[in-house]
N, C-alpha and C positions, 0 to 999 in steps of 0.2 A: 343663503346664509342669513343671519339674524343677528342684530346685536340688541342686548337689552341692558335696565339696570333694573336693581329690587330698592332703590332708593328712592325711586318717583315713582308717577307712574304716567304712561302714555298721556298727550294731551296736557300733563300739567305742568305747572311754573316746577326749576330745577330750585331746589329748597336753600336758602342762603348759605347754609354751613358750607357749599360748594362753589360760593361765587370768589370776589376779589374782597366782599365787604362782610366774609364769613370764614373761615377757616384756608379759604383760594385750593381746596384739594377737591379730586376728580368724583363725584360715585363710583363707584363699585359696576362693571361693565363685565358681561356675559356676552360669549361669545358663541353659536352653536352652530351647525349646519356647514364646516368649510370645505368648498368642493376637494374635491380627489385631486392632488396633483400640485396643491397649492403648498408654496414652499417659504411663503412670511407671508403677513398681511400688516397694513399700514390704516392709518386713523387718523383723517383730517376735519376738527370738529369748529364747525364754523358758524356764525350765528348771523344768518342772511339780512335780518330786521335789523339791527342794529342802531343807535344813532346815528352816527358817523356812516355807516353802510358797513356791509358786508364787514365785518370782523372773526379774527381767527382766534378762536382759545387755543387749542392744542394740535400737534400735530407729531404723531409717533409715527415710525417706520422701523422695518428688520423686528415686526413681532413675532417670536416663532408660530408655525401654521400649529401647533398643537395646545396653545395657548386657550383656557376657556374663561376664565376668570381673572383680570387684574382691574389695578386705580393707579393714581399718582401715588398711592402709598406701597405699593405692590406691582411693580413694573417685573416682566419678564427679565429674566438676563439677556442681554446683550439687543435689545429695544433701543432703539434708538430716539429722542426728543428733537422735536425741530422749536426756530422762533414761532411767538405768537404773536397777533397782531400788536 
């Protein structure tokens, strides 16, 4: 399975328009490769280095498995939102 976005790229800083101190919405996430059998997938997006330590930006659940493409602006139906740090 792979997830990706076309809004960065690999290796580089996530561009502000997507932080708390730019617009606070997600990129744009691509989702390819999900095995046979899988019946939701979940998204807990965490940022290890942190000041403070280990902090949680987002956290989705109940995506549908057929899902290839959403953001915070473009949520599946019936996806679910968890708290973030």
């Amino acid at each position: 399975m792979q997830l990706i976005s076309t809004d960065f790229n690999d290796g580089t800083c996530i561009p502000e328009k997507f932080s708390g101190d730019g617009e606070n919405i997600s990129p744009e996430l691509r989702i390819s490769g999900v095995p046979e059998g899988t019946t939701c997938l979940a998204l807990i997006m965490d940022d290890p280095d942190a000041p403070q330590g280990t902090f949680v930006h987002w956290v989705l659940w109940d995506i549908p498995f057929s899902t290839s493409v959403f953001s915070s602006k473009n949520l599946p139906e019936g996806t679910k939102i968890g708290k973030n740090g």
